[in-house]
N, C-alpha and C positions, 0 to 999 in steps of 0.2 A: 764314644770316641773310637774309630778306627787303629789297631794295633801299629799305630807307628811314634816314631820320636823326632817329635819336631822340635828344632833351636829356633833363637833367633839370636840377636847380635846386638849388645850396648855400646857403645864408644862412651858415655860418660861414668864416671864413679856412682857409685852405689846399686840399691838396690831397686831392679825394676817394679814400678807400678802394680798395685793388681790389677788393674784391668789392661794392661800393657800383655799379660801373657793366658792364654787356654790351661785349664788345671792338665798337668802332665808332661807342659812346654816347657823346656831348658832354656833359660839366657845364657848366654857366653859373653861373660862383661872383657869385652878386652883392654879397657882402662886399668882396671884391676887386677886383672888376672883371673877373676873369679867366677864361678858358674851358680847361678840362682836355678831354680827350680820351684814351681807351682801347684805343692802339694793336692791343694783341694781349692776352694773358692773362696776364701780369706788369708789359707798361709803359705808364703813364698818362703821354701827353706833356702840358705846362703847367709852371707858367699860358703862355699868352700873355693880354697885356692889354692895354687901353685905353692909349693916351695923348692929348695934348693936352685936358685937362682932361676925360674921358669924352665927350667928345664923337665919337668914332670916329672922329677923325683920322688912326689910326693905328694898327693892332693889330701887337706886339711879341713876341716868343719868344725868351727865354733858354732856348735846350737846355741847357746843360751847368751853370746855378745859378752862374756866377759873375760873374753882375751884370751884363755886356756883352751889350746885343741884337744875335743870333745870324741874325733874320729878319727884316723887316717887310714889312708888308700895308700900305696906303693905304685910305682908303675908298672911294677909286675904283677900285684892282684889286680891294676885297672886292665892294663893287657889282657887276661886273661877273660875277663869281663866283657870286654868289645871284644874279642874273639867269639865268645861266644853268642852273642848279641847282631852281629856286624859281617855281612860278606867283604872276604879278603879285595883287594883292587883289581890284580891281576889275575884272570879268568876268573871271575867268580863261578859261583855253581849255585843256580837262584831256585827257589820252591816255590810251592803254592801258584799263583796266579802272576809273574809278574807282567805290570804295563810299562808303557813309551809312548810318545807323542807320535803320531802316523806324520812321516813326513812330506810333502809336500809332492805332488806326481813328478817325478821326471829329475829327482831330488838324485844326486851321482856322488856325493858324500862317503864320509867313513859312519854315518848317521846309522843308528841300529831302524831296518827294513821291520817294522811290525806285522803281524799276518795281514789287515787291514792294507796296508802299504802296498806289499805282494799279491792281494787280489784283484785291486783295480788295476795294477799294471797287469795282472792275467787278463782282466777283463776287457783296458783297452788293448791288449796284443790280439785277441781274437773278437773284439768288435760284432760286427756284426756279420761275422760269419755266418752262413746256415749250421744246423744244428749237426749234418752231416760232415762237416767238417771243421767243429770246433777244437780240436785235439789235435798232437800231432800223429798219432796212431791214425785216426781218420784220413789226415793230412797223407801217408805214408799209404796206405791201402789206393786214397785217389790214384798215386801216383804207379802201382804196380808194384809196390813195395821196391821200385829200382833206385838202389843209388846214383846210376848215372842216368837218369833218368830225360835229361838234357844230352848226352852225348847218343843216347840209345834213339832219343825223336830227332837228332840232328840228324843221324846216319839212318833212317824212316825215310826220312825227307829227301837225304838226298840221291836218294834210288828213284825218285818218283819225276816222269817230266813235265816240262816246263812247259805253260799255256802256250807256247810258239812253236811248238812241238810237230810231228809229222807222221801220222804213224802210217805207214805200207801195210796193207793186210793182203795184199797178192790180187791175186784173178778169180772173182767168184764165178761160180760154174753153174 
């Protein structure tokens, strides 16, 4: 199984199925309040649950079903748990390999740009350039390296005259 924590979601009371969950997949019963968990391939540990009016005061575990909590959690030892467990929301700061769905060409979203994403729009912006000027460095060299490069071939051009033109060369001798 890949290093991740998958849930899924009950709307009805009780405990999920075993073959309802992946050994290592968390239920979140929200009928109840309570979160199952799928030890290994016969035992689904739960509920634990909510106390102090759902406000996660508290998360509780009756292992053995006879009404006396067996465990608790605080929300400050579970806090500190997903902290360590869990990148924060705002900017996270991600390791290892993370992926994204490559979004669609021409996609103008606030959608996270995957490298994938970024190279076919490199790849359709220089198309099918020749090889000599696939770059903008190439691109820049064609052109003389001039920034004005338009105003410098306008003012070329307009020195130069025009097919109606006349030119006098005088009296050859």
């Amino acid at each position: 199984m890949p290093n991740a924590i998958q849930f899924k979601r009950k709307t009805t009371a009780g405990a999920p199925a075993l073959g309802q969950l992946l050994v290592g997949e968390i239920c979140l019963n929200t009928q109840e309040n309570a979160i199952y968990w799928k030890k290994d391939a016969a035992t689904i540990i739960g509920p634990i649950t909510v106390t102090g009016g759902g406000d996660m005061n508290k998360l509780v575990y009756d292992s053995d079903d006879d009404g006396k909590v067996n465990a608790a959690v605080t929300a400050d030892q579970l806090g500190g748990v997903a902290a360590a467990l869990y990148a924060v929301l705002a900017s996270p700061a991600f390791t290892g390999v993370p992926t994204a769905p490559t979004a669609a060409g021409g996609n103008n979203t606030t959608q996270i740009a995957t490298t994938a994403f970024v190279k076919t729009a490199l790849d359709n912006l220089i198309a099918g350039a020749p090889g000599a000027l696939d770059t903008l460095n190439e691109f820049a060299a064609a052109l003389g390296n001039d920034a004005n490069f338009a105003a410098t071939t306008a003012a070329s051009l307009a020195g130069k005259l025009d097919a109606n033109s006349t030119i006098d060369c005088g009296t050859i001798a």
